[in-house]
Structures are given as structure tokens and as C-alpha cells.
MOPAC internal coordinates of N, CA, C and O (Angstrom, degrees):
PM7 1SCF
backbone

  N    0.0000 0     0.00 0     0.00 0    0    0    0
  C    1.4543 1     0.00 0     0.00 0    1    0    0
  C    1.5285 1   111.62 1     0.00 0    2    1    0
  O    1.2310 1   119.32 1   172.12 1    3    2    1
  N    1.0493 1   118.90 1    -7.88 1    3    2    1
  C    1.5266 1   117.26 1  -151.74 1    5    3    2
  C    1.5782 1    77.01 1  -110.00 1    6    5    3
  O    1.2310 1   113.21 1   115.81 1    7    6    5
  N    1.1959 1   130.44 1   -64.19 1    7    6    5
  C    1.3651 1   125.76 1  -155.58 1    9    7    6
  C    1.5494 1    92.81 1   -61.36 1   10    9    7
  O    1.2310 1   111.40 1   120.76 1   11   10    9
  N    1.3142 1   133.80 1   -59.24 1   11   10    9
  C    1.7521 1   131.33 1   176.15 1   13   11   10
  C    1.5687 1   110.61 1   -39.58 1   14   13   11
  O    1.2310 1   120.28 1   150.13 1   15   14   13
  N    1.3200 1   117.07 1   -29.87 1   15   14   13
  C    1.5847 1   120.70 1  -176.02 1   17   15   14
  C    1.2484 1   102.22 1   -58.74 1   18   17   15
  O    1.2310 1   121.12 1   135.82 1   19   18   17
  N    1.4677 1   115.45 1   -44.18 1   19   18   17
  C    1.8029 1   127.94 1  -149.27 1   21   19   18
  C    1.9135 1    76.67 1   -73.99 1   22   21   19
  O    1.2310 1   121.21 1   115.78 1   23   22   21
  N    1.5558 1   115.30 1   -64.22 1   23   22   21
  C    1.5465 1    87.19 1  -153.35 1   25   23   22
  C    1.6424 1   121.44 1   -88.10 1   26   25   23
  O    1.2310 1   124.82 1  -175.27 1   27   26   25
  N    1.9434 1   108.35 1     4.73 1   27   26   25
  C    1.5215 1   103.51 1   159.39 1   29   27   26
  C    1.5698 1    92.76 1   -60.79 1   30   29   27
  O    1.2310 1   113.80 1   117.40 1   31   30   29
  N    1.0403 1   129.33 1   -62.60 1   31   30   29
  C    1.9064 1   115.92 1  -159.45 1   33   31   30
  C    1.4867 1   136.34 1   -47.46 1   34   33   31
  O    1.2310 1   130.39 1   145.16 1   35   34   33
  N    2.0816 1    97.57 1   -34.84 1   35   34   33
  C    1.0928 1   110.78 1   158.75 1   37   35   34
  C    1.8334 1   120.25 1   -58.19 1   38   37   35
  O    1.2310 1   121.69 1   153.91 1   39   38   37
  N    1.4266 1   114.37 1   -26.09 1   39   38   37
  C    1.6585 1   103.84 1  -170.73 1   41   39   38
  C    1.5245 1    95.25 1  -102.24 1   42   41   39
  O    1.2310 1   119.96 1   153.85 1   43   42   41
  N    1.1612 1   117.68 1   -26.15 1   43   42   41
  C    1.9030 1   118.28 1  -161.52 1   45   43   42
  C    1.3644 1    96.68 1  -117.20 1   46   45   43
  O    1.2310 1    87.04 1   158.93 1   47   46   45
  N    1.3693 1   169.79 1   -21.07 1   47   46   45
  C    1.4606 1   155.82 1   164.70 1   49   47   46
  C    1.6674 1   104.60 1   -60.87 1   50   49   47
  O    1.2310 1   122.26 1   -70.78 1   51   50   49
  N    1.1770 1   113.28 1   109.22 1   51   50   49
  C    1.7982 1   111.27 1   135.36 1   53   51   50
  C    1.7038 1   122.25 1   -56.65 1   54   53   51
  O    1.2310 1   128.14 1   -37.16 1   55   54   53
  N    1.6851 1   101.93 1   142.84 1   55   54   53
  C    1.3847 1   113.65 1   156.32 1   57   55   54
  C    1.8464 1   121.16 1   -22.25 1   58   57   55
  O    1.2310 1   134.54 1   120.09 1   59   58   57
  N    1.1763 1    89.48 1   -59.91 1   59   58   57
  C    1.8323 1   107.67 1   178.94 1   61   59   58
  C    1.7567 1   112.57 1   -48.74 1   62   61   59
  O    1.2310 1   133.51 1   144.18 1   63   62   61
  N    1.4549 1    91.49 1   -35.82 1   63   62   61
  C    1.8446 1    92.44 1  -162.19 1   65   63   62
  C    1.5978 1    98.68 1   -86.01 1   66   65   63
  O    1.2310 1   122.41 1   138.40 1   67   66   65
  N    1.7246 1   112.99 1   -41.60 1   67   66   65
  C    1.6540 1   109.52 1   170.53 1   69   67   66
  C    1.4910 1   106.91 1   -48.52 1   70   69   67
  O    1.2310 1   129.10 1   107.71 1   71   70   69
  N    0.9016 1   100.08 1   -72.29 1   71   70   69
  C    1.8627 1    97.39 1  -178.21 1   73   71   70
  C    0.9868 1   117.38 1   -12.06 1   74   73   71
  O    1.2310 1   122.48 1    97.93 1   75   74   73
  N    1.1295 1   112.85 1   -82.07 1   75   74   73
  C    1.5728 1   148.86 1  -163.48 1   77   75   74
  C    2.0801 1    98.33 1   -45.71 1   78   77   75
  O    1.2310 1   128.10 1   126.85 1   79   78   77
  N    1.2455 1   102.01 1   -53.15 1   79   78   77
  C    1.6930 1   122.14 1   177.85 1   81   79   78
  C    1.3882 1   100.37 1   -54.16 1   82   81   79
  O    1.2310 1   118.05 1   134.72 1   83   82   81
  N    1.5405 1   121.32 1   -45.28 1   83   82   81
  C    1.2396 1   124.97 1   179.41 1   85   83   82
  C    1.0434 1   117.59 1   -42.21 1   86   85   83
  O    1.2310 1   131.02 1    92.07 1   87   86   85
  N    1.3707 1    96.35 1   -87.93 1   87   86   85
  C    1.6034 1   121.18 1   160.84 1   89   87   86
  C    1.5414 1   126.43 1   -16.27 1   90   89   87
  O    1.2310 1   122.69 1   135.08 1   91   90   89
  N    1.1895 1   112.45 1   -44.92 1   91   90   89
  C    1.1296 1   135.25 1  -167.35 1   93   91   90
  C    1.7969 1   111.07 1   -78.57 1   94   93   91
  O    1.2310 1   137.00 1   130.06 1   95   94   93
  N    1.1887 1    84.67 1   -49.94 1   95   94   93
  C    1.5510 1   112.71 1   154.92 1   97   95   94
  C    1.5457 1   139.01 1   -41.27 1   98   97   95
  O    1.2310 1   135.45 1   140.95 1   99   98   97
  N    1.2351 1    87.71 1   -39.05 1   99   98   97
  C    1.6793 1   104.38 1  -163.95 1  101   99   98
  C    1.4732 1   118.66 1    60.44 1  102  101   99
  O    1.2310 1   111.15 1  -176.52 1  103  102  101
  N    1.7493 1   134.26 1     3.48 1  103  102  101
  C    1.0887 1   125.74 1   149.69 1  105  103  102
  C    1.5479 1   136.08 1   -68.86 1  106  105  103
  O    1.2310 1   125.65 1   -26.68 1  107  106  105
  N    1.2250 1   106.76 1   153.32 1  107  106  105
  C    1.3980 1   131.19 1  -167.98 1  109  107  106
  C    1.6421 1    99.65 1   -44.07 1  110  109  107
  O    1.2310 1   122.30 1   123.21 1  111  110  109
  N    1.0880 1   113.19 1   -56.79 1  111  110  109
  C    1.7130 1   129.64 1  -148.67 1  113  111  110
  C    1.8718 1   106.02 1  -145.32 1  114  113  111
  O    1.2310 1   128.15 1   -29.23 1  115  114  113
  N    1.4722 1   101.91 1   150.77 1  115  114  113
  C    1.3012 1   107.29 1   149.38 1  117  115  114
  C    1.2559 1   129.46 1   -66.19 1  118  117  115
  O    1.2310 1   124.29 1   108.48 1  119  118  117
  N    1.0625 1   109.38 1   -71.52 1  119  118  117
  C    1.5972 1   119.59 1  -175.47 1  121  119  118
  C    1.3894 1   108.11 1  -127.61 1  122  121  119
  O    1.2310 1   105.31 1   176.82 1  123  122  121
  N    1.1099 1   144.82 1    -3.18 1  123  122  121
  C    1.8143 1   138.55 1  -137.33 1  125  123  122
  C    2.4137 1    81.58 1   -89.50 1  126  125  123
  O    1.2310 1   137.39 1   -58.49 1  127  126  125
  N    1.3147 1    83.92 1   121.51 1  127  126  125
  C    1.6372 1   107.34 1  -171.90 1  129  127  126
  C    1.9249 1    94.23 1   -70.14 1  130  129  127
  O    1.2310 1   107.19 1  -173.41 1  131  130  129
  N    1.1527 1   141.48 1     6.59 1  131  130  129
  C    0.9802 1   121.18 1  -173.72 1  133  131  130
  C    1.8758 1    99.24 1  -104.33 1  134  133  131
  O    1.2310 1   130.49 1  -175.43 1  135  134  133
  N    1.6836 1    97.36 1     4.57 1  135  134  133
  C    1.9906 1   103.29 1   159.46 1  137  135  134
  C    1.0008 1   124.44 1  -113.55 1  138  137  135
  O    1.2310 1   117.27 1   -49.30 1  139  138  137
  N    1.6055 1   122.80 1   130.70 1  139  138  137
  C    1.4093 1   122.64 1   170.90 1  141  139  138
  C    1.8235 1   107.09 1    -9.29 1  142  141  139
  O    1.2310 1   116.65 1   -25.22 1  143  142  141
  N    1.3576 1   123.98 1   154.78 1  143  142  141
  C    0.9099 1   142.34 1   156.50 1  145  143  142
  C    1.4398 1   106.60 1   -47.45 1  146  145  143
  O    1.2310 1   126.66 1    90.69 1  147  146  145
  N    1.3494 1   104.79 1   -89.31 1  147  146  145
  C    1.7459 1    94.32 1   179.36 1  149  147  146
  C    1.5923 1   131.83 1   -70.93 1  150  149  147
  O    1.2310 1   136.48 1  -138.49 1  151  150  149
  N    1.5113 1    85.70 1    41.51 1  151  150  149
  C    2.0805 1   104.12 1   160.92 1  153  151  150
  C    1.0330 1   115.25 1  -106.68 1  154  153  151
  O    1.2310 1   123.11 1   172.44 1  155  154  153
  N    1.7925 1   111.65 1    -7.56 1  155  154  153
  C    1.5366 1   116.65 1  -161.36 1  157  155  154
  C    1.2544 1   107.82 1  -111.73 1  158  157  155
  O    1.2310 1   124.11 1   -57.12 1  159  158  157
  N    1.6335 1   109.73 1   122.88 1  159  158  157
  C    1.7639 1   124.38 1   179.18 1  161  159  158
  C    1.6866 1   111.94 1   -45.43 1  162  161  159
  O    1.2310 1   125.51 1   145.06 1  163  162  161
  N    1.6889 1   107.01 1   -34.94 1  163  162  161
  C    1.6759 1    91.04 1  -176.77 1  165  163  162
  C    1.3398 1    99.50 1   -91.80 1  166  165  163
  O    1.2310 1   110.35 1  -165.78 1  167  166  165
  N    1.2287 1   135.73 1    14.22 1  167  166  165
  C    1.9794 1   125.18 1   148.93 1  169  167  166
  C    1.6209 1   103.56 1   -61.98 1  170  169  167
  O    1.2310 1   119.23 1   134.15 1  171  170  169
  N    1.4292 1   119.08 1   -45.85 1  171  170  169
  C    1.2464 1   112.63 1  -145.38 1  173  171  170
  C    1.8509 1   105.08 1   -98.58 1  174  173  171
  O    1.2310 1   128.02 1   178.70 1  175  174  173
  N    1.4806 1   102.16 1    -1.30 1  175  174  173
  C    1.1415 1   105.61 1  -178.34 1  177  175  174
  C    1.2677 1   115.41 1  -112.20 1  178  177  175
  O    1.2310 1   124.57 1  -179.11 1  179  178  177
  N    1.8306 1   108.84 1     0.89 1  179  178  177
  C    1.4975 1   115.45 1   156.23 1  181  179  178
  C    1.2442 1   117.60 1   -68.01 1  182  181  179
  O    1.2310 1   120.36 1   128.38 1  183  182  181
  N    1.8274 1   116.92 1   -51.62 1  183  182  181
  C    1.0881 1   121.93 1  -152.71 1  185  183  182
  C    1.6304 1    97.83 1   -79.99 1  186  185  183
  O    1.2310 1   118.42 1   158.35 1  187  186  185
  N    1.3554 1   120.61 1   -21.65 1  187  186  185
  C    1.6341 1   125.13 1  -177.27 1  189  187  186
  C    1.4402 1    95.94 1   -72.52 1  190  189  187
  O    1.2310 1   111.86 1   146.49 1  191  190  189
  N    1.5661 1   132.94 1   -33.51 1  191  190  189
  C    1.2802 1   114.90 1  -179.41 1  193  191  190
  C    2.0145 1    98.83 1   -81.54 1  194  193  191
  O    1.2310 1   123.57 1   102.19 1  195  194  193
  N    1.2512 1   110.76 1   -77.81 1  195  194  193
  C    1.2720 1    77.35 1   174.44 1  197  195  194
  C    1.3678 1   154.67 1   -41.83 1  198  197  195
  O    1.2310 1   122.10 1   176.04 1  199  198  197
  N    1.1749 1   113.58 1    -3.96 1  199  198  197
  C    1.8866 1   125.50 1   160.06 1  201  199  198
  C    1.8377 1   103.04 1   -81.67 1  202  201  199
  O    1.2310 1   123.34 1   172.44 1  203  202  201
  N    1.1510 1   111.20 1    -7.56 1  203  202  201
  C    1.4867 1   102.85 1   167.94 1  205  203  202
  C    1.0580 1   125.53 1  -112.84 1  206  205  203
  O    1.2310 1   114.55 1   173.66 1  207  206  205
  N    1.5228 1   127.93 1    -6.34 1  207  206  205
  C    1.3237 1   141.35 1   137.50 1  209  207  206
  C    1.5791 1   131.25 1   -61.59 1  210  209  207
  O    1.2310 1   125.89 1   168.70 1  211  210  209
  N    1.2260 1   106.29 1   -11.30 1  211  210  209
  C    1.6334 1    99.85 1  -167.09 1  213  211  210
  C    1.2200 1    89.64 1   -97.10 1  214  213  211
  O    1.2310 1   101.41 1   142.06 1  215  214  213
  N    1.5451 1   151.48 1   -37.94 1  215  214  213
  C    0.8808 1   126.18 1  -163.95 1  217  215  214
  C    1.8746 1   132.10 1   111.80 1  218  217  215
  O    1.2310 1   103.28 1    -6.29 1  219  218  217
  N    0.8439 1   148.32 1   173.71 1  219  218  217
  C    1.4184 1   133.81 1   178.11 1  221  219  218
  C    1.4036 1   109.89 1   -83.87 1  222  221  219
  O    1.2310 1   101.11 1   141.07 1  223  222  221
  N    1.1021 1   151.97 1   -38.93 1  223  222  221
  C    1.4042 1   146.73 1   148.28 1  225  223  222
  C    1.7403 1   126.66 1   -58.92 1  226  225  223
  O    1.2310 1   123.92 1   171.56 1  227  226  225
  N    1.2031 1   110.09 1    -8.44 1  227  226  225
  C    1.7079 1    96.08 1   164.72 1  229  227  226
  C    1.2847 1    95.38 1  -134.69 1  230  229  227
  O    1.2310 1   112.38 1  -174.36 1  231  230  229
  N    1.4402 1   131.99 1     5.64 1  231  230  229
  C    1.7654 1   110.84 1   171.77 1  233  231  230
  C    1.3869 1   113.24 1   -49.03 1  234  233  231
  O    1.2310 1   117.29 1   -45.90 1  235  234  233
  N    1.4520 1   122.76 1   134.10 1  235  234  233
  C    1.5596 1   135.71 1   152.14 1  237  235  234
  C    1.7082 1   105.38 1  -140.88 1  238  237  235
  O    1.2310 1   127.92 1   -30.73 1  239  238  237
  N    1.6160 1   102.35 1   149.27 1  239  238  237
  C    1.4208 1    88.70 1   170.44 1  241  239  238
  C    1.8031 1    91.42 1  -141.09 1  242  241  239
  O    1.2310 1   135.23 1   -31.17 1  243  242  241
  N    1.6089 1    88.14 1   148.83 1  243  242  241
  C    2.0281 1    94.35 1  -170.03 1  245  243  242
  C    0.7841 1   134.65 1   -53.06 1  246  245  243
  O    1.2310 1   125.26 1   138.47 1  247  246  245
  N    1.5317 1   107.50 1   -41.53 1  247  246  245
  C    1.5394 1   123.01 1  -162.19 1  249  247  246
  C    1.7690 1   106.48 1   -80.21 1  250  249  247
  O    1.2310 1   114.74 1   -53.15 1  251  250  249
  N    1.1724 1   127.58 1   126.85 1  251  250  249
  C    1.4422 1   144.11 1   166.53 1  253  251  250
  C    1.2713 1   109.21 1  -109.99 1  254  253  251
  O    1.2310 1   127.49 1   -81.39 1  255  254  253
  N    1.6738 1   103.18 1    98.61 1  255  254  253
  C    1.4586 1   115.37 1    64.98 1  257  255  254
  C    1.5579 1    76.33 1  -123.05 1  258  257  255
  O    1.2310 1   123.09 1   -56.52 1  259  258  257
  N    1.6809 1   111.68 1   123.48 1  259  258  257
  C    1.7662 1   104.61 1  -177.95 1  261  259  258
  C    2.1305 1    89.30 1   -82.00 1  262  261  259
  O    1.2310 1   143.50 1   -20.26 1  263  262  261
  N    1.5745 1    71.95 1   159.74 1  263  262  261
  C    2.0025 1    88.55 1   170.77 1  265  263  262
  C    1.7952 1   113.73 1   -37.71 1  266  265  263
  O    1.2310 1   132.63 1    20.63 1  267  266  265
  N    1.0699 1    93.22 1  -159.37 1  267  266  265
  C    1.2138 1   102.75 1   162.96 1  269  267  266
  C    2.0618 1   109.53 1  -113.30 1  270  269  267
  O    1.2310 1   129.01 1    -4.45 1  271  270  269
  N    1.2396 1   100.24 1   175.55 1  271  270  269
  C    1.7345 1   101.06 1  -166.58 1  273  271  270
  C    1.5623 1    91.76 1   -81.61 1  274  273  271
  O    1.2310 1   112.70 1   156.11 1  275  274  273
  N    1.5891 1   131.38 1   -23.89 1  275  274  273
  C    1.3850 1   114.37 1   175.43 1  277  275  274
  C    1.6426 1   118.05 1   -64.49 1  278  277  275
  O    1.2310 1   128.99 1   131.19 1  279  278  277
  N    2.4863 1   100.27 1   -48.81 1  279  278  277
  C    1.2438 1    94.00 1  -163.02 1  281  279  278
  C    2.0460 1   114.17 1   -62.02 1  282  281  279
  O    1.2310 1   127.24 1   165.70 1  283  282  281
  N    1.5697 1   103.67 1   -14.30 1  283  282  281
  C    1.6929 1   107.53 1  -163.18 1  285  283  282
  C    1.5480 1    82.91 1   -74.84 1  286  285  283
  O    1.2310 1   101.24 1   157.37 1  287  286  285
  N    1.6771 1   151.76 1   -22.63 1  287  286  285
  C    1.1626 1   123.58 1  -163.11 1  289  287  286
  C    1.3135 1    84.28 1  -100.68 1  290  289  287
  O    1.2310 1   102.26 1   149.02 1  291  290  289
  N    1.4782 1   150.07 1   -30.98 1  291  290  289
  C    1.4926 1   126.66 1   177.95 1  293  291  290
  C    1.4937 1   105.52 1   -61.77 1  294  293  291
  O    1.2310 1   119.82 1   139.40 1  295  294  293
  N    1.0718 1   117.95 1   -40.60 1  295  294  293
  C    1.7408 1   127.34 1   178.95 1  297  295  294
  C    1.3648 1   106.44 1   -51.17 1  298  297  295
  O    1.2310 1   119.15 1   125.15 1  299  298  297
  N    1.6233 1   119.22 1   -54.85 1  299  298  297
  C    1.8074 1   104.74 1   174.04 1  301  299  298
  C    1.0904 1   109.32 1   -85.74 1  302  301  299
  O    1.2310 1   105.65 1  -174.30 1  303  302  301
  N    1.1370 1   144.20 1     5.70 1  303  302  301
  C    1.5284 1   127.49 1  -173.19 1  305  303  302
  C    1.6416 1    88.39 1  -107.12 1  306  305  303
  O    1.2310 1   116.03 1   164.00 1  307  306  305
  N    1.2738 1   125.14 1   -16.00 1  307  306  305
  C    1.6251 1   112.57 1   172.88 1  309  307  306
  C    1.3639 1   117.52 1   -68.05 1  310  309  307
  O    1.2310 1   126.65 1   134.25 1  311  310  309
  N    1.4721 1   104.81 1   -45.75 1  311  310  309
  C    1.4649 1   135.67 1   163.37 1  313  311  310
  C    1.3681 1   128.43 1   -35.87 1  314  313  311
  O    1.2310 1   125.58 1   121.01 1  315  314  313
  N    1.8496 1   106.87 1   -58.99 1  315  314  313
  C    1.5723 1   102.16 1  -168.33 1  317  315  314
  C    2.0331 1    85.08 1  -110.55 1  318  317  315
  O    1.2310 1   122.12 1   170.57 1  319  318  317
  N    0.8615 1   113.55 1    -9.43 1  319  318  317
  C    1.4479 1   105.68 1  -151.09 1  321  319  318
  C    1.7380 1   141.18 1    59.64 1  322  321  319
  O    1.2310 1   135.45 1  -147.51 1  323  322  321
  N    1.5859 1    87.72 1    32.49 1  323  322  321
  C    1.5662 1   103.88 1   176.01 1  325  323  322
  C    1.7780 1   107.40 1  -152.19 1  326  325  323
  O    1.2310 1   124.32 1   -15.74 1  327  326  325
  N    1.2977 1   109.31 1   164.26 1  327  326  325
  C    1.3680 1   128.94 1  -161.48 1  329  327  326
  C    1.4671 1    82.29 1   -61.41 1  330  329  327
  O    1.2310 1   124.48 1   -22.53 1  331  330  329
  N    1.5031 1   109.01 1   157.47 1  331  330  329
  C    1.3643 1   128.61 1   142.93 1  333  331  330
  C    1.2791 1   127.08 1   -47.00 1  334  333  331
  O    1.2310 1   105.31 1   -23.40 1  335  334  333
  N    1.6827 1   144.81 1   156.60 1  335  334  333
  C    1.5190 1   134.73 1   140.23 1  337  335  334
  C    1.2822 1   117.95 1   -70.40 1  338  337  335
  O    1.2310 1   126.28 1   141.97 1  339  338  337
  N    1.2349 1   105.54 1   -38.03 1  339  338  337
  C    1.9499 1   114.97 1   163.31 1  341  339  338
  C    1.2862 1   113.19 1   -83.26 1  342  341  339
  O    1.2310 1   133.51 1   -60.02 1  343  342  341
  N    1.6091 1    91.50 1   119.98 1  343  342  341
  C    1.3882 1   103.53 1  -173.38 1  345  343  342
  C    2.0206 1   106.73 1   -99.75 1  346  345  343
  O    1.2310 1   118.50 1   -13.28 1  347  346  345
  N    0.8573 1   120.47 1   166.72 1  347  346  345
  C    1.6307 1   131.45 1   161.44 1  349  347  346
  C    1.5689 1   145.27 1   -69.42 1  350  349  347
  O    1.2310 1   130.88 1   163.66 1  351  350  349
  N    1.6972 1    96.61 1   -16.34 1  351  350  349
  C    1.3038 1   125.82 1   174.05 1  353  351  350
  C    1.2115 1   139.60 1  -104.10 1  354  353  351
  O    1.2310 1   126.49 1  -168.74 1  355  354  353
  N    2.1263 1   105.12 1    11.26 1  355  354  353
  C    1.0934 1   117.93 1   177.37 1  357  355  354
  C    1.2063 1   126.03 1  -141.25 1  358  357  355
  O    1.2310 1   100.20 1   -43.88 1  359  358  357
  N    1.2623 1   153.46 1   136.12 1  359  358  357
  C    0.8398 1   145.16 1  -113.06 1  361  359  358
  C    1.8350 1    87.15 1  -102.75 1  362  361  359
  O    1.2310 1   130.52 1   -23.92 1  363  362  361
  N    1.4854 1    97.32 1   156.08 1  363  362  361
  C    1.6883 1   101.90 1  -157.90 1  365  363  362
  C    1.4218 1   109.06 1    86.12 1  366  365  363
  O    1.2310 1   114.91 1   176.87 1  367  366  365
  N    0.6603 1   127.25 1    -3.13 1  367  366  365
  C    1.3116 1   105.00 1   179.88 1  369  367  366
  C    1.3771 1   132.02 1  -105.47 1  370  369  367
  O    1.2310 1   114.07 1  -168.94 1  371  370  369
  N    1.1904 1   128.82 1    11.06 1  371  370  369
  C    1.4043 1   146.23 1  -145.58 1  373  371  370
  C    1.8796 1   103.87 1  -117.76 1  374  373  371
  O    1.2310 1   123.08 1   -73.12 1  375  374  373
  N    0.9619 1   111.70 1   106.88 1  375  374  373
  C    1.2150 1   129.10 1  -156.34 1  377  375  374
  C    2.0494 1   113.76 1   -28.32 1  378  377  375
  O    1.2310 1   120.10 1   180.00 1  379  378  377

């Protein structure tokens, strides 16, 4: 899921929405390869889409200290513009 995240974002993300993820983020950069991997907003906005695809029994997301299970569903729903499959109110689901 994570590797499919990278190239829905490449065909479906605007300029505006990376930013914004950045920002949102508090990382340095989107992607620019001269930062660690996990400095880069489209790592963290793969693994936030795939933590919203898997569902309440396989959600995990890498990065520690991960969000919280509300901010990762404002994070994909900013992202794809639709609800999560992992929801917040059930057990499994917590990053």
C-alpha cells in the first residue's frame, strides 16, 4: 500500500496539498533526496495513506512518535479527500 500511495500522489496531489502536508508536518521538504528519508513529507504521507487503507486490523504507521489515530485521519482525509478504513473507535486501530 505504501509503495501505490507514492504513485496515487504522484498523479492525484497538487503543489498546494504537498505543501500544506509539509507544513502540517513540520518537515523540512517533500521529497528533495538531499534529506534523510524520514525528513521527507511524501514518506509520511505514504505511510498515512497506507494506515488508512489497511483498515482496523493491519493499521501501523512507522514513524515514532506516530500522530495520533484522529490527527492520521485528518491527515488522509486532507490527502485523499475521503474517510479512512481505519477508524479511531476500535480497537486496532491506533497507529
Amino acid at each position: 500500500l505504501h509503495e501505490l500511495a507514492h504513485q496515487w500522489m504522484f498523479e492525484f496531489l497538487d503543489d498546494g496539498t504537498r505543501t500544506v502536508f509539509t507544513e502540517l508536518t513540520g518537515l523540512p521538504t517533500w521529497r528533495d533526496h538531499s534529506h534523510p528519508w524520514e525528513q521527507r513529507a511524501v514518506e509520511r504521507a505514504a505511510y498515512t495513506i497506507s494506515w488508512g487503507l489497511s483498515g482496523n486490523e493491519d493499521a501501523r504507521y512507522k514513524f515514532v512518535p506516530a500522530p495520533s489515530c484522529e490527527e492520521l485521519t485528518g491527515r488522509f482525509e486532507m490527502l485523499t479527500r475521503r474517510s479512512p478504513l481505519t477508524t479511531c473507535d476500535e480497537e486496532g486501530s491506533s497507529p
